[in-house]
C-alpha positions as CSV (number, residue, x, y, z in Angstrom):
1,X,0.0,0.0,0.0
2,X,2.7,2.4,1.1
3,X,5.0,1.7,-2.5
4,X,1.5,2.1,-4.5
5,X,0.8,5.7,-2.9
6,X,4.4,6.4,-3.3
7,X,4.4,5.6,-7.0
8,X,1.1,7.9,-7.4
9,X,2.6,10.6,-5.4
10,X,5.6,10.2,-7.8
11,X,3.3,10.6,-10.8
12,X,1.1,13.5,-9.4
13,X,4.4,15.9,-8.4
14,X,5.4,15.3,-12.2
15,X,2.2,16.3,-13.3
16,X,1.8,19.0,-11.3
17,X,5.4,20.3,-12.1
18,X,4.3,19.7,-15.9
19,X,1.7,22.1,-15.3
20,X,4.0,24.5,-13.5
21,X,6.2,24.6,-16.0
22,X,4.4,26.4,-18.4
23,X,3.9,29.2,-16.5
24,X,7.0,29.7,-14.8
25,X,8.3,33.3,-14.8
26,X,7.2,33.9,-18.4
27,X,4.1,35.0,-16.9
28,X,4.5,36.7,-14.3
29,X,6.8,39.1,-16.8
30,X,3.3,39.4,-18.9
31,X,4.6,36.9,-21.7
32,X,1.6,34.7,-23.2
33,X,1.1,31.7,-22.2
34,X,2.0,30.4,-26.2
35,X,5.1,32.1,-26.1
36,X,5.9,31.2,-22.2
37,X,5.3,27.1,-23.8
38,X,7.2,27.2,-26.9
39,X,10.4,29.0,-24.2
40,X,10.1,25.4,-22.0
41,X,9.6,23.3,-24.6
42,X,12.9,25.2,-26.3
43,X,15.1,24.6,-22.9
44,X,13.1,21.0,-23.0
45,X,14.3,20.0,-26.1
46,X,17.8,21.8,-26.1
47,X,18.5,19.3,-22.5
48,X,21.8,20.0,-20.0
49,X,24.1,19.7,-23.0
50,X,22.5,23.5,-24.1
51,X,21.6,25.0,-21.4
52,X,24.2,27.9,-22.4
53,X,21.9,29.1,-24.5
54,X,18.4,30.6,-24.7
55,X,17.4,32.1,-21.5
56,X,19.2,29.5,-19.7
57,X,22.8,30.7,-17.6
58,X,24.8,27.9,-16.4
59,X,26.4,28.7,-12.9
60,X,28.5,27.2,-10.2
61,X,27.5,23.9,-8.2
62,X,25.2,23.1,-10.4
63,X,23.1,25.7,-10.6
64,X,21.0,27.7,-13.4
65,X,20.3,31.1,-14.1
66,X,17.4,31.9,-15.2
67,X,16.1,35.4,-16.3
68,X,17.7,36.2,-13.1
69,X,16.5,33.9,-11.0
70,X,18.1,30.4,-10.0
71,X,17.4,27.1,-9.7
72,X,19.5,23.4,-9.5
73,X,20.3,21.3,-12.3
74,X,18.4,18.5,-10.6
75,X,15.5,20.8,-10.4
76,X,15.7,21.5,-14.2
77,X,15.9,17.9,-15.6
78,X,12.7,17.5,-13.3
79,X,10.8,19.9,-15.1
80,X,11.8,18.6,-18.6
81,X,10.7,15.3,-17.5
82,X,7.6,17.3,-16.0
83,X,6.8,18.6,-19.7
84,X,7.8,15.3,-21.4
85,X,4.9,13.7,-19.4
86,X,2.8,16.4,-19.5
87,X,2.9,16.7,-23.1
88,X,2.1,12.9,-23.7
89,X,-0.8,12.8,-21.7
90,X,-2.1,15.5,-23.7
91,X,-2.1,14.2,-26.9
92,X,-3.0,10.9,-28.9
93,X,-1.0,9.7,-31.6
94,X,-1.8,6.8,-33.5
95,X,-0.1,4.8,-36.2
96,X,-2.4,3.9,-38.8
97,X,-2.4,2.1,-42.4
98,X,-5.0,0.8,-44.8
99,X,-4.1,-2.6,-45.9
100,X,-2.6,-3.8,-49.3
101,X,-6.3,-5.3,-50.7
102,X,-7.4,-1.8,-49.9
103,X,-5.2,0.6,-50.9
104,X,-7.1,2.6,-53.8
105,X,-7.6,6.3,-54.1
106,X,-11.3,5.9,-53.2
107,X,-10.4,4.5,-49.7
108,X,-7.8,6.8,-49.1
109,X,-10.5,10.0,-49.7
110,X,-12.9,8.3,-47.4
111,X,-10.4,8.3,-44.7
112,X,-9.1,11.5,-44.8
113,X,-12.4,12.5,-44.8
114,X,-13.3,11.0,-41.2
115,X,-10.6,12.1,-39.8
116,X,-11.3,15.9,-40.9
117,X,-14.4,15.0,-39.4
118,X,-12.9,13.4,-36.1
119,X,-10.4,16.6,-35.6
120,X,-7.3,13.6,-36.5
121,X,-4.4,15.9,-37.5
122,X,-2.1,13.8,-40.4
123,X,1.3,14.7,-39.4
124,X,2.8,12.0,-42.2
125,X,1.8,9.7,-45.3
126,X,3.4,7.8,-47.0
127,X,3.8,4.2,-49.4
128,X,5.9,1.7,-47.8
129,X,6.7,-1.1,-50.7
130,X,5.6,-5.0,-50.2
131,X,9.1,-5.6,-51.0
132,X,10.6,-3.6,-48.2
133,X,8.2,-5.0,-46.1
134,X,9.1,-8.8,-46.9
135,X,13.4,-7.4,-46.2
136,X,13.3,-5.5,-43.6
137,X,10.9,-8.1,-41.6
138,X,8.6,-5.1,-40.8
139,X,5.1,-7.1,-40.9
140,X,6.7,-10.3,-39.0
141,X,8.1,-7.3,-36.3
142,X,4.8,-5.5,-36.6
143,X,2.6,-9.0,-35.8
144,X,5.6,-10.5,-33.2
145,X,3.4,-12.0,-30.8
146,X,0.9,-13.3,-33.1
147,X,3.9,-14.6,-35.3
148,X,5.0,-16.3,-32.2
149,X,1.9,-18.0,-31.3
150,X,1.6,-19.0,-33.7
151,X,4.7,-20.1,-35.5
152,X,7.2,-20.3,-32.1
153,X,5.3,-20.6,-29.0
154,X,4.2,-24.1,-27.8
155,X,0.4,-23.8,-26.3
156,X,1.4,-25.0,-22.4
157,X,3.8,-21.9,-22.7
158,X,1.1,-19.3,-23.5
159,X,-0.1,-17.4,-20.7
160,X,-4.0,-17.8,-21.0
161,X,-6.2,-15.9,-19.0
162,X,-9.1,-17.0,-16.5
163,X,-11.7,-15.7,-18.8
164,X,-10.6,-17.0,-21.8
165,X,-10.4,-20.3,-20.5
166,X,-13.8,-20.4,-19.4
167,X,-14.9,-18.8,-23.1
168,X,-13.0,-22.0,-24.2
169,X,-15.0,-24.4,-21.9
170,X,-18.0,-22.8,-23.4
171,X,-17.3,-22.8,-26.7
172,X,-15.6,-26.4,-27.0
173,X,-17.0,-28.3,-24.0
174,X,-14.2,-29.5,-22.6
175,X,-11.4,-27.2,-20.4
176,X,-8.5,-25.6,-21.7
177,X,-6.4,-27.9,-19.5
178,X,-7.3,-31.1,-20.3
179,X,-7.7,-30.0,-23.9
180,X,-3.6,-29.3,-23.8
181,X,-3.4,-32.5,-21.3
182,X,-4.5,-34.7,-24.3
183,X,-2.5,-33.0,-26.7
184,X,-5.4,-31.7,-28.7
185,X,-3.4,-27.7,-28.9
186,X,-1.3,-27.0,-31.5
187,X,0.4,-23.5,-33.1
188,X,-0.1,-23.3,-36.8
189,X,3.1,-25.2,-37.6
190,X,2.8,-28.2,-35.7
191,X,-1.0,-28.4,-36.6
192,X,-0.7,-28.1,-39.9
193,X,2.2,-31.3,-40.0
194,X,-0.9,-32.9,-37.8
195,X,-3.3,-32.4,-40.4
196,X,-0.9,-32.9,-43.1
197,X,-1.4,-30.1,-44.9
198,X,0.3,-26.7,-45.4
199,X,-0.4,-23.7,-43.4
200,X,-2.3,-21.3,-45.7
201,X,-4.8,-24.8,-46.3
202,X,-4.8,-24.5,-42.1
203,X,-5.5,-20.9,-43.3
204,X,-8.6,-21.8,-45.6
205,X,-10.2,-23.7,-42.8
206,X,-10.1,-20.8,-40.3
207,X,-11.7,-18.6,-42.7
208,X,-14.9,-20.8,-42.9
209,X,-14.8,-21.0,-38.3
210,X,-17.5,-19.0,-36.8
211,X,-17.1,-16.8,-33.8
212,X,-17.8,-17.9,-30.7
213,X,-18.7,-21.5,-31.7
214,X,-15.4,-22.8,-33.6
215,X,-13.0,-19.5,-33.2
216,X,-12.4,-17.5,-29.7
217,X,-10.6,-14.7,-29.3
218,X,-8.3,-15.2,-26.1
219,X,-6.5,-11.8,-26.2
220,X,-5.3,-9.2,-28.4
221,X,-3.8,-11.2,-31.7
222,X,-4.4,-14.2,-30.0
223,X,-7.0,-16.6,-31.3
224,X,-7.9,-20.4,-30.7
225,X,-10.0,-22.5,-33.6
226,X,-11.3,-25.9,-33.7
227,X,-9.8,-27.4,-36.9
228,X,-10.8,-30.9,-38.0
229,X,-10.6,-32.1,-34.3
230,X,-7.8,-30.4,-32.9
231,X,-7.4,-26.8,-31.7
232,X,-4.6,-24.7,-33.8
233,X,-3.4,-21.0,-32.1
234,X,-3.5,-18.4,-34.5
235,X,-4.3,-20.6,-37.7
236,X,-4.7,-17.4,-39.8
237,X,-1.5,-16.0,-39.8
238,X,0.8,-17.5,-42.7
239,X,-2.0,-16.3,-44.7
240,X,-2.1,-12.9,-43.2
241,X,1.6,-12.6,-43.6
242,X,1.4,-13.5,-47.4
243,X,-0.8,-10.5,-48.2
244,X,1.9,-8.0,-47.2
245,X,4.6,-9.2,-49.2
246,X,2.9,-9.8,-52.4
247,X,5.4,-7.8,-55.3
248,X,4.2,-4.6,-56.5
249,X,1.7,-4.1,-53.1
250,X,2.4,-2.2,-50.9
251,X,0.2,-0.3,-47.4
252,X,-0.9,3.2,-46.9
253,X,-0.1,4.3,-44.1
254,X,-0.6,7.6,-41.8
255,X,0.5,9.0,-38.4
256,X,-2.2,11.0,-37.0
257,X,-2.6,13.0,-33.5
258,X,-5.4,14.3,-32.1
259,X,-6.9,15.8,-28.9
260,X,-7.6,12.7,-26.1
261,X,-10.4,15.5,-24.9
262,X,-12.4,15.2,-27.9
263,X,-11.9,11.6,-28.7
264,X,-10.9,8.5,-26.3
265,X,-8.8,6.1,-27.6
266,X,-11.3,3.3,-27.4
267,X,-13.9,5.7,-29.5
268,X,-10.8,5.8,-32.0
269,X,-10.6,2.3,-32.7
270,X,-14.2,0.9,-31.1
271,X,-15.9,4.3,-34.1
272,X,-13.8,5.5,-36.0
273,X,-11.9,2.0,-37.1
274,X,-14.5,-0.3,-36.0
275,X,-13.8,-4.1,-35.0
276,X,-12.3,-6.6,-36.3
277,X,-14.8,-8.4,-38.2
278,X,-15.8,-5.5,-40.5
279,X,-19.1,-7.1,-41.5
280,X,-20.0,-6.4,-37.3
281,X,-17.9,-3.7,-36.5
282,X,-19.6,-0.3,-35.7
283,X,-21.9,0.8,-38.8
284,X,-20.3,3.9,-39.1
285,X,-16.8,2.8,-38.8
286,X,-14.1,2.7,-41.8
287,X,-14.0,-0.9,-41.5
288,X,-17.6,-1.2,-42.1
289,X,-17.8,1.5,-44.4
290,X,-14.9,-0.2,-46.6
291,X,-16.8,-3.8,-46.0
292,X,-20.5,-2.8,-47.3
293,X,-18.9,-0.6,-49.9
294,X,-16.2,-2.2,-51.3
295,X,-17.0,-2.2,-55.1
296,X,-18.0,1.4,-55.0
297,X,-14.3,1.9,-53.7
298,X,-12.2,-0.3,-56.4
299,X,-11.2,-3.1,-53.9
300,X,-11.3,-6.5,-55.8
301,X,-13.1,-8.8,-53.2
302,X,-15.2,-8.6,-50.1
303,X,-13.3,-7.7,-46.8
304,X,-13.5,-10.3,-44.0
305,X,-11.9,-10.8,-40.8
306,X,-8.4,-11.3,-42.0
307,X,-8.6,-8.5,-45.2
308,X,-10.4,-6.1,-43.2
309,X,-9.7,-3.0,-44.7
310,X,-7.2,-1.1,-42.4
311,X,-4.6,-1.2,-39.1
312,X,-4.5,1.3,-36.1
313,X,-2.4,1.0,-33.1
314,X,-4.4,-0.5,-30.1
315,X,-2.8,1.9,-27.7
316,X,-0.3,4.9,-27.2
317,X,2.3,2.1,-26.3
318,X,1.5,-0.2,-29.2
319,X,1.6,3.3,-31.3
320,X,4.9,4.2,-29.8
321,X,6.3,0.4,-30.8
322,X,4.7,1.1,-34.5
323,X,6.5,4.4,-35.3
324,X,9.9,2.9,-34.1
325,X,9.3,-0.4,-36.2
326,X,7.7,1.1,-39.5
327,X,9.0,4.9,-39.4
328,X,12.4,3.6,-38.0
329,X,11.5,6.5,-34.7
330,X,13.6,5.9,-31.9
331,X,11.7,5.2,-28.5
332,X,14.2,7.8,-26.8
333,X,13.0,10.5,-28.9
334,X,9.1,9.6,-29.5
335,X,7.7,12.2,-27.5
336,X,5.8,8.6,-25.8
337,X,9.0,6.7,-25.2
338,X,10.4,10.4,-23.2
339,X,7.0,10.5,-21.0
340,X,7.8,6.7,-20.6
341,X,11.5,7.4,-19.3
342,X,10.9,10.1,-17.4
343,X,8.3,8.0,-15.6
344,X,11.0,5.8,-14.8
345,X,10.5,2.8,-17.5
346,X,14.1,2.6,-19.0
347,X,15.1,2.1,-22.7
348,X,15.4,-1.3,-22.9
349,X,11.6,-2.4,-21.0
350,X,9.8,-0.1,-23.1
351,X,11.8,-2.2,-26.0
352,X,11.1,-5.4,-24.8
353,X,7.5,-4.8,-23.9
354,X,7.4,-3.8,-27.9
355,X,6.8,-7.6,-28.7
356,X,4.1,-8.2,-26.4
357,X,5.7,-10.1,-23.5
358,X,3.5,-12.0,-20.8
359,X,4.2,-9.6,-17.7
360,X,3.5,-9.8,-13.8
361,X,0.6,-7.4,-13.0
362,X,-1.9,-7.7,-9.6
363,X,-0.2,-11.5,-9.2
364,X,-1.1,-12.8,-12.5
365,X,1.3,-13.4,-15.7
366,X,-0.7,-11.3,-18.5
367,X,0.0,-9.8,-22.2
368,X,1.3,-6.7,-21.9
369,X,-0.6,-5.2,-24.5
370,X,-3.9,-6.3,-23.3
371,X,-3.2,-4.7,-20.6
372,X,-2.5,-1.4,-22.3
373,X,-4.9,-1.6,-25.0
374,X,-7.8,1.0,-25.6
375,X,-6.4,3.3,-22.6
376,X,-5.8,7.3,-22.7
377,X,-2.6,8.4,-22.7
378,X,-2.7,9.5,-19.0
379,X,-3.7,5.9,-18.1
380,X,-2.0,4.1,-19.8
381,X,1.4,6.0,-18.9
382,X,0.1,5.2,-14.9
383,X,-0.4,1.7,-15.5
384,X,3.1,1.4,-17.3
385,X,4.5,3.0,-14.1
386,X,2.9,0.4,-12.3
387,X,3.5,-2.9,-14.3
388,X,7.3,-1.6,-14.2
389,X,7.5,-1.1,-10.8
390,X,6.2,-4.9,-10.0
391,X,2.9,-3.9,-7.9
């Protein structure tokens, strides 16, 4: 109890030094409060290697002038962590791309269109080629722990949740235990040399399961189908890989911001994406739009599950993994990965939590994007605080 209200008395004197921040001295002087944000963010951005400069003296025992006042250097790198976080919780930033079967000027409109609508700011566009996708491992990267369900992982070493063994019980009528007891639980590798057949034929079977009776969805890119008898993890995903290395395709992709005031991230993907399964997903979502629509806008067959239209980042973490992996961003200098660090989450967790680990969180082993997915910035900065401080 005493670490838990230590932690969120750690977070709450960044924030409120964030907010301090923006006022400091500028104000009182009668500078506005735009000029008095761009000035921090300058001495922000500039960090202790330029503190020479600007408005900022550097003095004796670590000290720093400023407009004639002082203040310590330890002081200072507080209140550029202070804006760091204060920034990131004040913003959403989402990477986003339509898929190779749907990239075609008519879908392209139709989303810039909603996100005019939606107050989503494009910040950057782009092509990325099928081919550099297939070199540079981007889409086995981008899908790493659905890849390694299904192609790596072994089912007894997936960490399945309570609830999603119970959905399995439900589903399938026997438990999730004695279904991996009796060695009915394969990854798409291994079930496919069970079947005898190759993985996109495994693929062609899940395509015709049905959700809820023959497919469940245990987590975030984590899915469990009854195929001929047996139960295969992610079945889907040789297939799903195929489509983004054909030659001569290619996805359209966007990074887009927007205020977390006007729109939640859970709107973002639950409205303004939709769901997974386009045919279901939200009637006025893109997704659904794209799937009842889809010869009006040049795509060359219907959109299902798999082929459904477009991507978006699931959270601001998962957003912050997608611009280092696609845009080639580094996580020390995504404004996300800085709010992460100054929160205390070093480099290398915020890089390893990037493929979706299982992590320790309220005594249970869980997928560490799960656990993030569909939260504000705000929140999901907290929680990342709390997952990496072991509570």
């Amino acid at each position: 109890m005493a670490a838990a209200f230590a932690r969120r008395a750690s977070i709450e004197a960044v924030r409120g030094a964030g907010r301090r921040a923006f006022t400091f001295s500028a104000l009182a002087e009668g500078e506005s409060a735009t000029a008095a944000r761009a000035r921090v963010l300058f001495g922000a951005a500039a960090g202790a290697g330029a503190l020479a400069t600007g408005c900022y003296t550097l003095k004796k025992q670590g000290t720093v002038s400023m407009d004639g006042g002082s203040t310590s250097l330890a002081e200072l790198e507080q209140r550029i962590r202070a804006v760091e976080v204060f920034q990131a919780e004040r913003l959403h930033s989402a990477f986003v791309f339509i898929k190779p079967h749907a990239v075609t000027d008519s879908v392209k409109r139709i989303v810039m269109e909603r996100f005019a609508k939606e107050g989503i700011g494009i910040k950057s566009e782009g092509r990325i080629a099928s081919e550099k996708i297939d070199k540079d491992l981007l889409i086995d990267t981008h899908y790493g722990a659905i890849a390694a369900r299904a192609m790596k992982q072994k089912p007894s070493e997936l960490a399945v949740q309570q609830k999603a063994k119970d959905e399995f019980k439900k589903a399938f009528g026997m438990s999730w235990d004695d279904a991996l007891s009796q060695g009915l639980v394969y990854n798409l590798v291994d079930g496919a040399a069970k079947l005898g057949c190759t993985m996109d034929q495994v693929g062609d079977k899940y395509d015709s399961l049905k959700k809820g009776e023959t497919l469940i969805k245990f987590g975030g890119g984590f899915y469990c189908g009854k195929v001929d008898g047996i139960y295969v993890i992610n079945g889907f995903y040789a297939r799903m890989r195929a489509q983004f290395t054909v030659p001569g395709e290619c996805i359209y992709f966007y990074k887009v911001e927007w205020d977390p005031n006007r729109l939640s991230w859970a709107d973002f993907r639950g409205k303004v994406l939709g769901g997974t399964d386009p045919k279901t997903a939200d009637s006025s979502s893109l997704r659904n739009v794209i799937f009842r629509d889809w010869k009006n806008l040049e795509l060359t067959s219907e959109p299902n599950t798999g082929n459904n239209g477009m991507h978006a980042s699931a959270s601001p973490f998962e957003a912050l993994a997608e611009r280092a992996n696609w845009l080639g961003a580094p996580i020390e200098k995504d404004f996300f990965g800085k709010a992460m660090i100054a929160l205390g989450v070093p480099v290398g967790t915020i890089a390893a939590w990037s493929e979706d680990p299982a992590v320790s969180y309220k005594g249970k082993k869980q997928s560490l994007f799960d656990l993030l997915e569909d939260l504000d910035s705000a929140d999901c900065l907290t929680k990342s605080m709390d997952i990496n401080s072991g509570k």
